[in-house]
CHARMM-style PDB file with segment names, atoms N, HN, CA, C and O in Angstrom:
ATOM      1  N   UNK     1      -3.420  21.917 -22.851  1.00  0.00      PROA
ATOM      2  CA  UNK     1      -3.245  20.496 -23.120  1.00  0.00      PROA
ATOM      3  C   UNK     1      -1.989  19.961 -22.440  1.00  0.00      PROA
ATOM      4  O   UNK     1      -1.857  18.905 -21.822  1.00  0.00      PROA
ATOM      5  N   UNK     2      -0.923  21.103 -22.735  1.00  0.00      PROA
ATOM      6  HN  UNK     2      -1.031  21.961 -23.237  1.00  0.00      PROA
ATOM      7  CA  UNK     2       0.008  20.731 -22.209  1.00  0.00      PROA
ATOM      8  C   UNK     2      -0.066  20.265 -20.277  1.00  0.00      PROA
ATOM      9  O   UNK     2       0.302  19.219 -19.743  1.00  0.00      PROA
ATOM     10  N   UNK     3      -0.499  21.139 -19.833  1.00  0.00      PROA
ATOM     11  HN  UNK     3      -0.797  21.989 -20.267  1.00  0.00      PROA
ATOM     12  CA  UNK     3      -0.743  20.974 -18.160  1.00  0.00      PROA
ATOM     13  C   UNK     3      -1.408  19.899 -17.855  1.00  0.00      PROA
ATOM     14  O   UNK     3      -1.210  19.112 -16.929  1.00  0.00      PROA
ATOM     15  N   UNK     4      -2.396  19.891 -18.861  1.00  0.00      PROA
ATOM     16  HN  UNK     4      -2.557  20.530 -19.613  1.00  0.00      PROA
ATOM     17  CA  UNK     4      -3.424  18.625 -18.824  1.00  0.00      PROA
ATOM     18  C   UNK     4      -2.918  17.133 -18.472  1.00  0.00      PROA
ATOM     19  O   UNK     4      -3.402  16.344 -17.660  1.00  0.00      PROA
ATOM     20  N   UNK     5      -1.885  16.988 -19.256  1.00  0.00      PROA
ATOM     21  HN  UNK     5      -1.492  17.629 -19.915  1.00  0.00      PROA
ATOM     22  CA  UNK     5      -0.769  15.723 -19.609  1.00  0.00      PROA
ATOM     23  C   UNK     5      -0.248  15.619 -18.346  1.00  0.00      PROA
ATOM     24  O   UNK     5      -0.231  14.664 -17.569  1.00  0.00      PROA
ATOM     25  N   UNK     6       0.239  16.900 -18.237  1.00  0.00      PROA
ATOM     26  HN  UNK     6       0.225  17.676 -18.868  1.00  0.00      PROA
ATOM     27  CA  UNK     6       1.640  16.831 -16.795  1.00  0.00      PROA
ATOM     28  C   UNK     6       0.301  16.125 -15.680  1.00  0.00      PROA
ATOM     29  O   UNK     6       0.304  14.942 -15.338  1.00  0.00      PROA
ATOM     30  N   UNK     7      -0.486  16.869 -15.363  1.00  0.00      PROA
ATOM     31  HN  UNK     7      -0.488  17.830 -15.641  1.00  0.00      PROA
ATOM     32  CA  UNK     7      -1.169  16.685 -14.315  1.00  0.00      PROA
ATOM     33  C   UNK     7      -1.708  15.158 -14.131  1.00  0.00      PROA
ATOM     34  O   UNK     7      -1.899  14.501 -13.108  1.00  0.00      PROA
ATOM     35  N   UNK     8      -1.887  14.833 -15.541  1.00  0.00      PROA
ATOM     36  HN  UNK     8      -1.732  15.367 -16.372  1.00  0.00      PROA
ATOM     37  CA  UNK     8      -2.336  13.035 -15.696  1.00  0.00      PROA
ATOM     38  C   UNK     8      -1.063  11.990 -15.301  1.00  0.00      PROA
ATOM     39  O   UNK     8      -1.199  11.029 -14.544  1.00  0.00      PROA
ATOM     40  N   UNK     9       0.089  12.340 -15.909  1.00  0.00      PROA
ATOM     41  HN  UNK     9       0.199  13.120 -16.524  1.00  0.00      PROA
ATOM     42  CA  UNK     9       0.904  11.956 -15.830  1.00  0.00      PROA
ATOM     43  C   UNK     9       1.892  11.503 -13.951  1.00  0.00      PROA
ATOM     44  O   UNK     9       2.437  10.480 -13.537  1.00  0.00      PROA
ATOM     45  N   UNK    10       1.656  12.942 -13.326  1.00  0.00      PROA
ATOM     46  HN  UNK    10       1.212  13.773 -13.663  1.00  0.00      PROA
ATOM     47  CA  UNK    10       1.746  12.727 -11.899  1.00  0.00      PROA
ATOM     48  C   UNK    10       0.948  11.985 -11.371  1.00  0.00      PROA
ATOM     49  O   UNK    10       1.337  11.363 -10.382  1.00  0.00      PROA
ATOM     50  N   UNK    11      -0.631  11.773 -11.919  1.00  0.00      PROA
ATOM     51  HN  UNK    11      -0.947  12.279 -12.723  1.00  0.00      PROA
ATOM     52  CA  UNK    11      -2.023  11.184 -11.386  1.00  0.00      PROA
ATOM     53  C   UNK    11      -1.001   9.815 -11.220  1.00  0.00      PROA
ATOM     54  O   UNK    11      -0.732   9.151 -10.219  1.00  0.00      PROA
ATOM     55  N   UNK    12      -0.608   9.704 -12.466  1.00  0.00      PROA
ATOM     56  HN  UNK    12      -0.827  10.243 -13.279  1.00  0.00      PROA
ATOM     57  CA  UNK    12      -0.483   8.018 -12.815  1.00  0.00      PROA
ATOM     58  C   UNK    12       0.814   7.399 -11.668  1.00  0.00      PROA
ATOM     59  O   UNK    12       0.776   6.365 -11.002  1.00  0.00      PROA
ATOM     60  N   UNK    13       1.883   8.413 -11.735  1.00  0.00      PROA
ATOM     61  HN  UNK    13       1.914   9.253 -12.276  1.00  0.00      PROA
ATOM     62  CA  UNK    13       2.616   7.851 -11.018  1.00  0.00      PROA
ATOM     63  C   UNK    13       2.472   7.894  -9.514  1.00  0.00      PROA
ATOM     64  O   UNK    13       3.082   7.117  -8.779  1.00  0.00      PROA
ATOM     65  N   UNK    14       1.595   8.887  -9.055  1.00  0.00      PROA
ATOM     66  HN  UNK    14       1.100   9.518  -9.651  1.00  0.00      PROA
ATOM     67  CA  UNK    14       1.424   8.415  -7.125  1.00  0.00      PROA
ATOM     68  C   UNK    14       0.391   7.154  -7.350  1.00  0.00      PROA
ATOM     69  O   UNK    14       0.475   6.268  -6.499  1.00  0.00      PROA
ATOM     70  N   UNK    15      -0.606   6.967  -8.434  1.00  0.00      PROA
ATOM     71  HN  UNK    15      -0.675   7.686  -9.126  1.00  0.00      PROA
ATOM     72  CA  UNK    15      -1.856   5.550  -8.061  1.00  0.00      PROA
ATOM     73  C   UNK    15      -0.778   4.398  -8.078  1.00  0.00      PROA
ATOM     74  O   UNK    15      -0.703   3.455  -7.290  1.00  0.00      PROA
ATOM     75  N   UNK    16       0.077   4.695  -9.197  1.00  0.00      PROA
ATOM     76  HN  UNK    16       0.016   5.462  -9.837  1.00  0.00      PROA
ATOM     77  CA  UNK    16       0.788   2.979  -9.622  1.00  0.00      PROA
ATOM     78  C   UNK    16       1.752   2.995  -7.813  1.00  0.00      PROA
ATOM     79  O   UNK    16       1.686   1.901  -7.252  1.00  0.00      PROA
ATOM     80  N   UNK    17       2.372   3.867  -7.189  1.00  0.00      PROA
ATOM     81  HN  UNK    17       2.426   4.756  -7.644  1.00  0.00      PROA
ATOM     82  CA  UNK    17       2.923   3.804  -6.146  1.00  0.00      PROA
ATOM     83  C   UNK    17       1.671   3.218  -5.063  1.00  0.00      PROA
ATOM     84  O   UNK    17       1.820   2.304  -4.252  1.00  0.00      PROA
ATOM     85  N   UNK    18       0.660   3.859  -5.253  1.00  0.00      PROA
ATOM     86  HN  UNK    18       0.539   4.602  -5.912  1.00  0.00      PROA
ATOM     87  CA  UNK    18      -0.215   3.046  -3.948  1.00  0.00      PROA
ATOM     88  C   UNK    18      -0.556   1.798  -4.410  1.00  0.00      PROA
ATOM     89  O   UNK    18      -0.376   0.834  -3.667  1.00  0.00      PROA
ATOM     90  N   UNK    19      -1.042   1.641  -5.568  1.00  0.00      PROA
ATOM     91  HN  UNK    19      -1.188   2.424  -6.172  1.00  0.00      PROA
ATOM     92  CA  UNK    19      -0.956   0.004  -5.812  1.00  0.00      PROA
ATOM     93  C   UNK    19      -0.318  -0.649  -6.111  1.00  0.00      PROA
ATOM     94  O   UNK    19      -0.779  -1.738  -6.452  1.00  0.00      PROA
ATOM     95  N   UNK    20       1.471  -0.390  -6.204  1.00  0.00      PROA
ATOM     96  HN  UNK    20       1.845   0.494  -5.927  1.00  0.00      PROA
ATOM     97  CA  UNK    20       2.260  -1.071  -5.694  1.00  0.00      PROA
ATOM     98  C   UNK    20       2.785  -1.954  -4.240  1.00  0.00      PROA
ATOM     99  O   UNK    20       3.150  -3.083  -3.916  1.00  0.00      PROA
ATOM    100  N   UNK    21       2.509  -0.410  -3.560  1.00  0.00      PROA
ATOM    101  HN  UNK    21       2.213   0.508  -3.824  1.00  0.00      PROA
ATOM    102  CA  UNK    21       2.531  -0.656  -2.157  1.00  0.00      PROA
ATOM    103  C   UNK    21       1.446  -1.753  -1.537  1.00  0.00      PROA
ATOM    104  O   UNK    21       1.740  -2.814  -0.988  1.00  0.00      PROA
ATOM    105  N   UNK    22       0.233  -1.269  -1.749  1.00  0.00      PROA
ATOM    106  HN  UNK    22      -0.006  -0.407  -2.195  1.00  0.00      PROA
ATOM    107  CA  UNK    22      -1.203  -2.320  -1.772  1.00  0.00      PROA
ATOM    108  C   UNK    22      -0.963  -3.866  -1.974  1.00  0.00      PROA
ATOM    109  O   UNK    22      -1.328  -4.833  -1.306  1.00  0.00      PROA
ATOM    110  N   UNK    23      -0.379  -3.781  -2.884  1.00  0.00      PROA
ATOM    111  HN  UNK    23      -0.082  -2.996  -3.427  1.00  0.00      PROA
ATOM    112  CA  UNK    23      -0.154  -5.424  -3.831  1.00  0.00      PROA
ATOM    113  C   UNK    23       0.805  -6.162  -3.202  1.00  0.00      PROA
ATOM    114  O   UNK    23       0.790  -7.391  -3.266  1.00  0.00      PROA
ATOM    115  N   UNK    24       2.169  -5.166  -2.220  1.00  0.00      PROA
ATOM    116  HN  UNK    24       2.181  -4.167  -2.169  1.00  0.00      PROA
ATOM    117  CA  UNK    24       3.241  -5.893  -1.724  1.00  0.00      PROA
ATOM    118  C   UNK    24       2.613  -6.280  -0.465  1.00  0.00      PROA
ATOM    119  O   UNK    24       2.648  -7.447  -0.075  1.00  0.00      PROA
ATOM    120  N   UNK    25       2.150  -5.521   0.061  1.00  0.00      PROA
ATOM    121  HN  UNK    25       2.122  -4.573  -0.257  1.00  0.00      PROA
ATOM    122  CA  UNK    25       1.230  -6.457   1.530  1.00  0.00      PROA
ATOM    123  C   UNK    25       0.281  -7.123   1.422  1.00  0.00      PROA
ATOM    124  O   UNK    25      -0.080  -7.817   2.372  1.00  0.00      PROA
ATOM    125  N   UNK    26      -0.328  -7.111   0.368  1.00  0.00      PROA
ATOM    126  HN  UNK    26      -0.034  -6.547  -0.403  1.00  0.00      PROA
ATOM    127  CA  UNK    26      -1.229  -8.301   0.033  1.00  0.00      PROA
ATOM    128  C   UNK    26      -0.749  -9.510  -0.565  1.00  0.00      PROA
ATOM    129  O   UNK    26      -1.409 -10.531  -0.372  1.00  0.00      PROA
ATOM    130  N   UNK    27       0.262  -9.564  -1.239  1.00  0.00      PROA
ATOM    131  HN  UNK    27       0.798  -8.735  -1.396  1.00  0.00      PROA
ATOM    132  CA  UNK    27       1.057 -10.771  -1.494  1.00  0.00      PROA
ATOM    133  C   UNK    27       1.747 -11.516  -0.186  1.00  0.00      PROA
ATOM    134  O   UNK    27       1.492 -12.615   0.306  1.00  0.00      PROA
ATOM    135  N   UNK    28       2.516 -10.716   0.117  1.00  0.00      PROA
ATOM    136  HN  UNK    28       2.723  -9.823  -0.282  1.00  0.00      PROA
ATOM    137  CA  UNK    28       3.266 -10.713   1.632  1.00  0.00      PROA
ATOM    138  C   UNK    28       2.715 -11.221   2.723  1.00  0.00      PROA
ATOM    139  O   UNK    28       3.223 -12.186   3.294  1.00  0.00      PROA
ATOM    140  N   UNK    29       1.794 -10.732   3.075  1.00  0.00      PROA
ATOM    141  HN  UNK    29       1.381  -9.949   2.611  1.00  0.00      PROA
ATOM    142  CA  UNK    29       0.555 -10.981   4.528  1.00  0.00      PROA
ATOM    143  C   UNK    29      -0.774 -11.500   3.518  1.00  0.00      PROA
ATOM    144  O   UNK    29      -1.384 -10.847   2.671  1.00  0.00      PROA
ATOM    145  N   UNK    30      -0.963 -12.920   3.954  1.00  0.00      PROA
ATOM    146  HN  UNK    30      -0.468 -13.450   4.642  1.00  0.00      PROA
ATOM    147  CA  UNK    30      -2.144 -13.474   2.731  1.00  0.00      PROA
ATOM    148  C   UNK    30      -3.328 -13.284   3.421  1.00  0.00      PROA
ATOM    149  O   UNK    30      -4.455 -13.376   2.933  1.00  0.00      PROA
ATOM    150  N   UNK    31      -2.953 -12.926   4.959  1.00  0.00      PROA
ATOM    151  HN  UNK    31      -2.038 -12.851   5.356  1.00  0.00      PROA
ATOM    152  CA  UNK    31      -3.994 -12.368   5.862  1.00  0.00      PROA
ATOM    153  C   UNK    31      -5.042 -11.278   5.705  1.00  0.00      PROA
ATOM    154  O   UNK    31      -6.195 -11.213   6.132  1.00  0.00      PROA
ATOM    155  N   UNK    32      -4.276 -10.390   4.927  1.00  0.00      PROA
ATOM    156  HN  UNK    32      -3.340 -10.443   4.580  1.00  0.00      PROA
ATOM    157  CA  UNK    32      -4.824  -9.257   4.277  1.00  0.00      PROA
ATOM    158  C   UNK    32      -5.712  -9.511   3.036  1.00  0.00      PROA
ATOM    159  O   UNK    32      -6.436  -8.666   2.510  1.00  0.00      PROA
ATOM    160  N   UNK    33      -5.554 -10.803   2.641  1.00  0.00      PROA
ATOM    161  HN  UNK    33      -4.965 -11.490   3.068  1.00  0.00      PROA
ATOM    162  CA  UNK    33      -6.662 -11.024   1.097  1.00  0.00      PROA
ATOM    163  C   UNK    33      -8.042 -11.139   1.956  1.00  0.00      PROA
ATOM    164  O   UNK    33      -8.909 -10.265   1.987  1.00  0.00      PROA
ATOM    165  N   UNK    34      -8.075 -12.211   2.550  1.00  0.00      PROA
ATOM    166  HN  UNK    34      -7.371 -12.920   2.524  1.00  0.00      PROA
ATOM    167  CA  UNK    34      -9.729 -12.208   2.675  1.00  0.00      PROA
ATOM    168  C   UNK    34      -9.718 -12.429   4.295  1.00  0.00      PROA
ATOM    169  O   UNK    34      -9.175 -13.268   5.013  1.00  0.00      PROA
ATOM    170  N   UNK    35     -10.573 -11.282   4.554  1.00  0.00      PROA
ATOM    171  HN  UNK    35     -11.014 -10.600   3.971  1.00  0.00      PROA
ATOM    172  CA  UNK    35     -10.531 -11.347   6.372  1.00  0.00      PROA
ATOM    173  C   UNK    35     -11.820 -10.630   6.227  1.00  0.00      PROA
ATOM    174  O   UNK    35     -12.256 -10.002   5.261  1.00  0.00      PROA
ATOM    175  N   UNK    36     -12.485 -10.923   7.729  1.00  0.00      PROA
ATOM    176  HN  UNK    36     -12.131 -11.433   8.513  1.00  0.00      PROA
ATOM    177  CA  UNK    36     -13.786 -10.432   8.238  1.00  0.00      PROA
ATOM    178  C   UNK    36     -13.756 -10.001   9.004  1.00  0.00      PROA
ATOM    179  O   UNK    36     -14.733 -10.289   9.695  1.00  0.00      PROA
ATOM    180  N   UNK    37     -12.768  -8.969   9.687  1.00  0.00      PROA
ATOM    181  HN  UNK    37     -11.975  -8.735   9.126  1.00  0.00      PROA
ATOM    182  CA  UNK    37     -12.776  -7.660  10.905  1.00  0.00      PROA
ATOM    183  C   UNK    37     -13.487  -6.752  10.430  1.00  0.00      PROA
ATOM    184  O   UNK    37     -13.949  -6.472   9.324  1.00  0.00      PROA
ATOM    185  N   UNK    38     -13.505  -6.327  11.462  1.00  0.00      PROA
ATOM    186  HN  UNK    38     -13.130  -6.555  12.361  1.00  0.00      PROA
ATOM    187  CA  UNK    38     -14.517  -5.035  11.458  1.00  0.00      PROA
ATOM    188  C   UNK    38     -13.139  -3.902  10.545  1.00  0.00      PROA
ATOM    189  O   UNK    38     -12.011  -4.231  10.179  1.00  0.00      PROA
ATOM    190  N   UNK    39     -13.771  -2.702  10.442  1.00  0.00      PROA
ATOM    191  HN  UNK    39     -14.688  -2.435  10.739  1.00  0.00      PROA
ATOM    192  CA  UNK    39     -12.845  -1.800   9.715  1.00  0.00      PROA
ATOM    193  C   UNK    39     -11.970  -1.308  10.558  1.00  0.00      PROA
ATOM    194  O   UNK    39     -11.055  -0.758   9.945  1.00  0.00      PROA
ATOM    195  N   UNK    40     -11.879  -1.275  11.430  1.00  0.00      PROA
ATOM    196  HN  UNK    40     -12.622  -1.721  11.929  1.00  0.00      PROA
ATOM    197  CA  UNK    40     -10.619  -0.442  12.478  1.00  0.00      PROA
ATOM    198  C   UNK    40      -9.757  -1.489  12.911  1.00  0.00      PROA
ATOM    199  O   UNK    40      -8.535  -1.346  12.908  1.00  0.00      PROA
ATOM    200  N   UNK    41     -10.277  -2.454  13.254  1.00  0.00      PROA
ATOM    201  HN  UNK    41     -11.270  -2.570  13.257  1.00  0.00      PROA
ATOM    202  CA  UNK    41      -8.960  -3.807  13.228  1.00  0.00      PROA
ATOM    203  C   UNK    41      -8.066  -4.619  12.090  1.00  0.00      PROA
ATOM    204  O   UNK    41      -7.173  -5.464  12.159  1.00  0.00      PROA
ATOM    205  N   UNK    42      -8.906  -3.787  10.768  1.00  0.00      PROA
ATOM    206  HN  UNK    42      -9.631  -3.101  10.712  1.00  0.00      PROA
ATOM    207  CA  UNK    42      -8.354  -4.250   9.705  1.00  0.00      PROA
ATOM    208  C   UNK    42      -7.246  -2.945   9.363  1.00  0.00      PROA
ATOM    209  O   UNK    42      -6.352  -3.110   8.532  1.00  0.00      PROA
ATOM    210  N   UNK    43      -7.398  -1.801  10.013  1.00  0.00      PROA
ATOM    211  HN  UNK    43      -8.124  -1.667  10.687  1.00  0.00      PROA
ATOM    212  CA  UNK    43      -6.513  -0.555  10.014  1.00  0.00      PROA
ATOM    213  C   UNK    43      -5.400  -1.028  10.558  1.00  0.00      PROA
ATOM    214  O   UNK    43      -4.305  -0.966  10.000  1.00  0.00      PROA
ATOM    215  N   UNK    44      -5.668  -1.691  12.036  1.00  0.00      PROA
ATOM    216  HN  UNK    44      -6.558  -1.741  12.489  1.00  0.00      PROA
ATOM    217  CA  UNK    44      -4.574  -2.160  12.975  1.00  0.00      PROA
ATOM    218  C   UNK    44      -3.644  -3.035  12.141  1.00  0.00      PROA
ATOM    219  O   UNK    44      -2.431  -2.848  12.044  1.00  0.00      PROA
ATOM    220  N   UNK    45      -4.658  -4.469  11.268  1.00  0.00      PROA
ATOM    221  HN  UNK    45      -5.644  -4.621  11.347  1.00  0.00      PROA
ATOM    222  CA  UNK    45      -3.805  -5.085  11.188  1.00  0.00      PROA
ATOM    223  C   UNK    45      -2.987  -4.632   9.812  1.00  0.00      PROA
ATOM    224  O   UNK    45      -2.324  -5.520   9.276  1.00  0.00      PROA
ATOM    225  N   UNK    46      -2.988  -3.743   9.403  1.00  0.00      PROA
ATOM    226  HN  UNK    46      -3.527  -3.022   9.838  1.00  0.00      PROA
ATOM    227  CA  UNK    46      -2.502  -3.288   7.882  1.00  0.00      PROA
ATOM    228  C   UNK    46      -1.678  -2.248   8.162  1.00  0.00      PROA
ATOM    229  O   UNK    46      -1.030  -1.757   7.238  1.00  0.00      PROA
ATOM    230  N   UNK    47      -1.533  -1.614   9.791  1.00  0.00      PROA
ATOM    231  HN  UNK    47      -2.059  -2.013  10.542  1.00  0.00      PROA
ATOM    232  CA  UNK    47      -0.419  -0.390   9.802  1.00  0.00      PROA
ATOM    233  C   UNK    47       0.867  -1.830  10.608  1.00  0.00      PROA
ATOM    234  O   UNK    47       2.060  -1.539  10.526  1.00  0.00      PROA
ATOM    235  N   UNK    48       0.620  -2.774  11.077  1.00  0.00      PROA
ATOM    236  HN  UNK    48      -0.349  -3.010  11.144  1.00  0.00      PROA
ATOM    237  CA  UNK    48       1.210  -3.746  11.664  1.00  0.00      PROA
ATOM    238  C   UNK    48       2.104  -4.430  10.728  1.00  0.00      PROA
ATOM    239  O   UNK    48       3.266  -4.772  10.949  1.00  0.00      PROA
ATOM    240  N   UNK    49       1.312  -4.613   9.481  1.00  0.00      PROA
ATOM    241  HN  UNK    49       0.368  -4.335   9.302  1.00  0.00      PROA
ATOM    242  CA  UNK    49       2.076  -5.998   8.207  1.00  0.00      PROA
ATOM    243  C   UNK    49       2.778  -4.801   7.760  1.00  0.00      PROA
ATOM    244  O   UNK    49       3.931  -5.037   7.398  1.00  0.00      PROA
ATOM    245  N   UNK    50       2.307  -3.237   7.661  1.00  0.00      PROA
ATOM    246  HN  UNK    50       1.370  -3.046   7.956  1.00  0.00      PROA
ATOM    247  CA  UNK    50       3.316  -2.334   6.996  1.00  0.00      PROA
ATOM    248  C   UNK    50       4.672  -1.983   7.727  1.00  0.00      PROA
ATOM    249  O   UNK    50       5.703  -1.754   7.094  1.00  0.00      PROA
ATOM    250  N   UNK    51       4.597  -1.958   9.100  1.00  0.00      PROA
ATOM    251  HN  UNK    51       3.760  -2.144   9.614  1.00  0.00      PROA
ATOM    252  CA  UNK    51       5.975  -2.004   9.172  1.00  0.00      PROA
ATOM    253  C   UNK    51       7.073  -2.967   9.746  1.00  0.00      PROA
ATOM    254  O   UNK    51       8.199  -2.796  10.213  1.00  0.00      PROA
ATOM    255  N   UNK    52       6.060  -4.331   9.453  1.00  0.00      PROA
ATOM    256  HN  UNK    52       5.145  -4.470   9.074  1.00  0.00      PROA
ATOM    257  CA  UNK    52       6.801  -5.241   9.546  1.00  0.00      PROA
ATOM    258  C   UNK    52       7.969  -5.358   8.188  1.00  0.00      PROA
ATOM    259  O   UNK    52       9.177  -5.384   7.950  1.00  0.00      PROA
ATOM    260  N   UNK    53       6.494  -5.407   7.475  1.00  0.00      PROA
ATOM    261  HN  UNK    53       5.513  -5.386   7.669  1.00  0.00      PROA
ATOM    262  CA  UNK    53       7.508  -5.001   6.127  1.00  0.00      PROA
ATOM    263  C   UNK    53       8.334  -4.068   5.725  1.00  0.00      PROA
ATOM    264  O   UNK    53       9.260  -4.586   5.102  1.00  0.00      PROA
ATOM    265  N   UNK    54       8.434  -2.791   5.804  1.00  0.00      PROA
ATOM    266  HN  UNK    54       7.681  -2.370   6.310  1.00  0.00      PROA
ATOM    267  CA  UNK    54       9.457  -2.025   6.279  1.00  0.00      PROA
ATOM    268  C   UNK    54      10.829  -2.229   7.106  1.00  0.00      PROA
ATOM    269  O   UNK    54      11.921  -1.699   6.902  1.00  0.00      PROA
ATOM    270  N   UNK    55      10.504  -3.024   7.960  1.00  0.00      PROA
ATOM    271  HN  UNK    55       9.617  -3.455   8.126  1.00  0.00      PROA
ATOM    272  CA  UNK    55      11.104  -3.328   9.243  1.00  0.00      PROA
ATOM    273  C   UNK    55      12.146  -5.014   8.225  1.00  0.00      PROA
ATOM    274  O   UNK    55      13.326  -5.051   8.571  1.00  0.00      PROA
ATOM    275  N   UNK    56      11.867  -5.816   7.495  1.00  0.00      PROA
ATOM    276  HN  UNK    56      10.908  -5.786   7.213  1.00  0.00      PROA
ATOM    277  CA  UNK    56      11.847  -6.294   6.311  1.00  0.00      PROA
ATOM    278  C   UNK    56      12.679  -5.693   5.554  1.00  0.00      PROA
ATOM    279  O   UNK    56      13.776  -6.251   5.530  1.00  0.00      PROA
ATOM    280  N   UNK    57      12.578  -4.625   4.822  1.00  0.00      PROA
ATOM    281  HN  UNK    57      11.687  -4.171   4.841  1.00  0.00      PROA
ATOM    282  CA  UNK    57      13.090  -4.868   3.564  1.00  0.00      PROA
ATOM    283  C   UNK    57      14.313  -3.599   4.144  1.00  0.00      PROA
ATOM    284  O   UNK    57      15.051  -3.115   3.286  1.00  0.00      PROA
ATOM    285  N   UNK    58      14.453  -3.121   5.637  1.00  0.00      PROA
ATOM    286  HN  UNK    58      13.853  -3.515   6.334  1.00  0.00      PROA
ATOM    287  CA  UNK    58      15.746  -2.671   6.075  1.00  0.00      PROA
ATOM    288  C   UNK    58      15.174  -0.863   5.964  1.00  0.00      PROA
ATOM    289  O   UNK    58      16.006   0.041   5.887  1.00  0.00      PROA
ATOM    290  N   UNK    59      14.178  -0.683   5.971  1.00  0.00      PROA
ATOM    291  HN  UNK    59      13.502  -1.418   6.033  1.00  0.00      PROA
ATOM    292  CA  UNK    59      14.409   0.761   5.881  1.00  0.00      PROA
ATOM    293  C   UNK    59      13.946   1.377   6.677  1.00  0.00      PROA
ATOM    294  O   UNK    59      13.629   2.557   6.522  1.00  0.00      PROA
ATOM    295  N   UNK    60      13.739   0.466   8.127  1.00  0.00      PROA
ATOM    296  HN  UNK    60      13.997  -0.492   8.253  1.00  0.00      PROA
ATOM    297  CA  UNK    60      13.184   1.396   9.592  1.00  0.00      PROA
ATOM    298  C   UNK    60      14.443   0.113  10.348  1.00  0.00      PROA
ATOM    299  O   UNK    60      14.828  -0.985   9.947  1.00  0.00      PROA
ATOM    300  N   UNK    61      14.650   0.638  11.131  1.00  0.00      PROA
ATOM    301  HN  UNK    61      14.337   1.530  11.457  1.00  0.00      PROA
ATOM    302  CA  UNK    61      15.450  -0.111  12.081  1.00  0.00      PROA
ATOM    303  C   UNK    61      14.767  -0.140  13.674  1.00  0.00      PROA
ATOM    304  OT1 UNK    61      15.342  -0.741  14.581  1.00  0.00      PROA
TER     305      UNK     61
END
């Protein structure tokens, strides 16, 4: 039971980190809410708003 917990518990904290992350470029870039690219240009444009944002909040130079 005990492992059980731990293991849920890590579950919880990497999902809430990706849908943190998720939610800040979708607030951020409103481009990213509703678009009609195909799936590989929507890759492009989502590794692009990510390190803009990065590039943003100072932690890539």
């Amino acid at each position: 039971a005990t492992g059980n917990r731990t293991h849920n518990a890590l579950q919880r904290s990497l999902r809430c980190l990706g849908e943190r992350g998720f939610a800040l470029l979708t607030q951020r870039w409103t481009a990213l809410q509703h678009t009609t690219l195909s799936p590989s240009r929507i890759d492009d444009l989502v590794r692009s708003a990510h390190v803009l944002t990065l590039f943003e909040h100072r932690r890539i130079s």
